[in-house]
Steps between C-alpha positions, in 0.01 A plus 500: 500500500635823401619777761181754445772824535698366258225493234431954581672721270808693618248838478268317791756351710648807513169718585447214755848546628460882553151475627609297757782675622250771494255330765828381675635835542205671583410206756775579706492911469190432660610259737830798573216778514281303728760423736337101490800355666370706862164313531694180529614646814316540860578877545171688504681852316479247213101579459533840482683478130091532433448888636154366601610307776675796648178590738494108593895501554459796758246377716637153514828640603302723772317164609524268754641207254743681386768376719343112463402441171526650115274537214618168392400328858129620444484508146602151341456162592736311713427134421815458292771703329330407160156620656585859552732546197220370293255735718716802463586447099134505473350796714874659359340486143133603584676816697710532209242518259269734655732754652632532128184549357439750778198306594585512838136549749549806725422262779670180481365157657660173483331210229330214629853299479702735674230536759521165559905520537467774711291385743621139496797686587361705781388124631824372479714774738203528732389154585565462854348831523154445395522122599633547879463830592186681344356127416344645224557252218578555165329499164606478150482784269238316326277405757510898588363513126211272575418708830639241745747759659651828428879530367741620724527860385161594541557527858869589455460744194800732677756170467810571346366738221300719762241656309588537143204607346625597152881550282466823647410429861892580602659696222769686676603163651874459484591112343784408334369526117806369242662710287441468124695258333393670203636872556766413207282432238228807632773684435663393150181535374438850634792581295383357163226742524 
């Protein structure tokens, strides 16, 4: 059976040639410009390379988890290593998408699956709590769907993010935002106009 490439003329494999180097290249400009390698990472200044997360960086670092626990504690699963890179690829790409699309909500609420994480998560630091202490018990995020329960922040709206009502709730917060990997090219093409 014959090589299928082999049978293209030199014009396509050529065009193929550059128009993948094309995707290549601007794959990883995008990858650079993103700053993708920092989400594999458990620092929480990491979020805030979206400037919408700023409000929700301040008041977590105001809060009383900050010294216990970061975004990535609440925020993806912890059943295996695979778990939360899968999780975080995913809800990475969602974000992704509409933050660059500027389709951003004013006031931003977690999806049914990162509900879920988050309060699974809330469930998993504060066991003994609720189960020894408070004896309270403790419900999964969907049985607080089917009104068997209430999730944990409805009673603890202020925890970590205090009250963060809107991407403006806290705009003269001060949080580490990056700086712009893409100054350089801003400014070479400044000068070709």
């Amino acid at each position: 059976m014959k090589n299928p490439f082999q049978q293209l003329s030199d014009k396509c494999k050529l065009f193929l040639f550059i128009a993948c180097g094309a995707i290549a290249g601007l794959g990883g400009y995008i990858a650079y410009a993103s700053n993708v390698v920092s989400y594999l990472t458990n620092d929480p200044s990491a979020c805030t390379n979206c400037h919408v997360m700023a409000s929700y960086y301040a008041t977590w670092s105001h809060s009383s988890h900050h010294m216990r626990a970061t975004c990535n504690d609440c925020h993806v699963p912890h059943s295996s290593v695979a778990a939360k890179y899968f999780f975080k690829a995913v809800d990475g790409l969602y974000h992704a998408s509409v933050f660059t699309a500027h389709a951003e909500p004013q006031a931003m609420r977690p999806r049914t699956a990162s509900a879920t994480v988050i309060m699974n998560n809330c469930i998993r630091c504060h066991t003994q709590l609720n189960t020894e202490f408070v004896k309270t018990g403790m419900v999964s995020y969907a049985e607080t769907q089917q009104g068997q329960g209430k999730p944990c922040w409805s009673c603890h709206s202020q925890v970590p993010h205090t009250k963060v009502s809107s991407l403006s709730s806290a705009p003269d917060a001060v949080v580490p935002l990056p700086g712009s990997k893409t100054s350089g090219l801003a400014r070479w093409l400044e000068r070709l106009h």
